[in-house]
C-alpha positions as CSV (number, residue, x, y, z in Angstrom):
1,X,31.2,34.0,-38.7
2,X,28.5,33.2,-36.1
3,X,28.5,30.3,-34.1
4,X,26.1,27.6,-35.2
5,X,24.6,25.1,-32.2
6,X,25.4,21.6,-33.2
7,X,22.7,19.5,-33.3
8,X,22.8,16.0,-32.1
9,X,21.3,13.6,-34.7
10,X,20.3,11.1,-32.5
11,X,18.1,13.3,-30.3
12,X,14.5,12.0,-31.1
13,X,15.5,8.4,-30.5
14,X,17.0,9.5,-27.6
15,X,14.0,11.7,-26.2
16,X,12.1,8.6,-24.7
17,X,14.3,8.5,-21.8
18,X,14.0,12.0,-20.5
19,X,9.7,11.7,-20.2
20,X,8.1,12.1,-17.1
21,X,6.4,8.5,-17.5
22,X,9.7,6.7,-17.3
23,X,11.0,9.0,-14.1
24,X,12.3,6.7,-10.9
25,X,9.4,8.8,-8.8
26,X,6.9,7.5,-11.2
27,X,7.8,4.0,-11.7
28,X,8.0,3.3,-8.2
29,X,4.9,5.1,-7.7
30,X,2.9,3.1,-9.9
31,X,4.6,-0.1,-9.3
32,X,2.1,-2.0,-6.9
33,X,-0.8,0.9,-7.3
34,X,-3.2,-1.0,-4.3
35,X,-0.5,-1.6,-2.0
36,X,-0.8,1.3,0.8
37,X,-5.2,-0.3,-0.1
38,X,-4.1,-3.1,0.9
39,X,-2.3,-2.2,3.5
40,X,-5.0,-0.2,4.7
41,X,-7.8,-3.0,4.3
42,X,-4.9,-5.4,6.4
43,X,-4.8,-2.9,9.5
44,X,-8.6,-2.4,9.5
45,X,-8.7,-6.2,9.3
46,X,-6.2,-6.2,12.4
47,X,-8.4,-3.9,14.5
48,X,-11.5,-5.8,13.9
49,X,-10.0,-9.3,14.3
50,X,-9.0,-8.0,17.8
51,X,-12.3,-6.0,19.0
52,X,-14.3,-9.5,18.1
53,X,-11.7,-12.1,19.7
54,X,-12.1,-10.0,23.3
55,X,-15.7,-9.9,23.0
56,X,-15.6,-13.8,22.2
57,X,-13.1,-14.3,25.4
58,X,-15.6,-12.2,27.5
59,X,-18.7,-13.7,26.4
60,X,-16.8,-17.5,26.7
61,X,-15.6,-16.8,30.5
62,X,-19.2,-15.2,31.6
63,X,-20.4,-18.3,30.4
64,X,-17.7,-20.0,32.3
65,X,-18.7,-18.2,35.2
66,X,-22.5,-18.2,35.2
67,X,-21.9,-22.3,34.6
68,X,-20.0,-22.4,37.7
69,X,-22.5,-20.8,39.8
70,X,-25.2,-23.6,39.0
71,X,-23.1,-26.3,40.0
């Protein structure tokens, strides 16, 4: 008598939860797909936001300073 591998009969309705697609990894992965763009875009944002307000401050106080010299 050999021994025969019992097959489960609910295995194809089961199969769904066992794809790649529907992994943890994935779904977090693909949850908010432009965030680290976003967060990229934001940081270059930053930078630029600080590089223009100094050379706003400096060009305000030479201003400042050449004004003072006339009066």
């Amino acid at each position: 008598m050999s021994i025969q591998k019992l097959r489960d009969p609910w295995a194809k309705r089961e199969a769904w939860r066992n794809t790649p697609q529907l992994s943890i990894r994935n779904s977090l992965r693909h949850t908010w797909p432009g965030l680290p763009w976003g967060v990229g875009a934001f940081i270059i944002y930053l930078g630029a936001d600080a590089v223009i307000s100094r050379m706003n401050n400096q060009i305000q106080s030479d201003r400042e300073l050449s004004r003072s010299q006339y009066l």
